[in-house]
N, C-alpha and C positions, 0 to 999 in steps of 0.2 A: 761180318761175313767171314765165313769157315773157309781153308782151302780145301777145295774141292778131293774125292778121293781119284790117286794118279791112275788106277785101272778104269774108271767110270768117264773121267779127261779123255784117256788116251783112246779109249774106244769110239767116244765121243767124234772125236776131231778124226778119225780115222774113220768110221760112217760120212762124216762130211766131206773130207778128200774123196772119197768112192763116190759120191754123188757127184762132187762135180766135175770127177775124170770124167762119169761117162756120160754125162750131160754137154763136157764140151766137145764131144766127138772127136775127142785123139786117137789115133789108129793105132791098132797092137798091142795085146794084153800083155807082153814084156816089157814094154814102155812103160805101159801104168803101172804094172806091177815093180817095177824099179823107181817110177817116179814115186806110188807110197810106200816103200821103204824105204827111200831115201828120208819122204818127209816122216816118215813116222821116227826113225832115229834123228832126228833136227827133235819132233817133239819128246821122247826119250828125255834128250840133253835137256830141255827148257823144263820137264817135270823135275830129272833132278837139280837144276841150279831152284828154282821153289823150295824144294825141299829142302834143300841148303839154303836157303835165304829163310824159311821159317826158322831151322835150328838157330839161326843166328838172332834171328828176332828173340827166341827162347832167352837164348845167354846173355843179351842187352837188357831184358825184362827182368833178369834174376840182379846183372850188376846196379839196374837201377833201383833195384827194391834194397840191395845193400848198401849203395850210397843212401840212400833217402833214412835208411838206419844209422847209419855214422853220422848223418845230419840232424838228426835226431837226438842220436847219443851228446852229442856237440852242444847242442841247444840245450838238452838239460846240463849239464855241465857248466858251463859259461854262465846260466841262471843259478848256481849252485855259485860259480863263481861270483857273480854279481851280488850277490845277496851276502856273500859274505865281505865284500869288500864295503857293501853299503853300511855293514855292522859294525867295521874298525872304523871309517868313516865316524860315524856317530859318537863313538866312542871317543875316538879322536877330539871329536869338535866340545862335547863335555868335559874331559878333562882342561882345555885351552879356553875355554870360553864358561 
């Protein structure tokens, strides 16, 4: 699941507070109208920590595709090493035996 676009959210959630300002019968449209802009700047901030919290998802997906490459890199290596120690090994054990 994608995150959502912050203009389509915000509009969103800002439809839904207007319905049920005036669904609960609060009196005085400077009330309401201060109460959603107070909440629309609350949702503001919550779009952008999202946003930040996806880039941050971004940059843990890139370090773990680079670790999983040095793990990699490693692995061949060490089979590179292995192989060559099993070779003196051997050679080892024909010369002594």
């Amino acid at each position: 699941m994608g995150i959502p676009n912050p203009a389509s959210l915000k509009a969103s959630i800002l439809n839904e507070l207007r319905t049920e300002l005036k669904t609960s019968g609060e009196n005085g449209s400077e009330a309401a109208d201060r109460k959603l802009r107070e909440l629309a700047g609350i949702q503001d901030g919550l779009v952008r920590e999202l946003l930040d919290q996806k880039m941050l998802i971004k940059k843990l997906e890139t370090q773990i595709g680079d670790l999983a490459k040095q793990l990699e890199d490693t692995k061949k290596g060490y089979s590179s090493c292995s192989t060559f120690c099993s070779s003196v090994f051997s050679f080892c054990c024909s010369i002594f035996y």
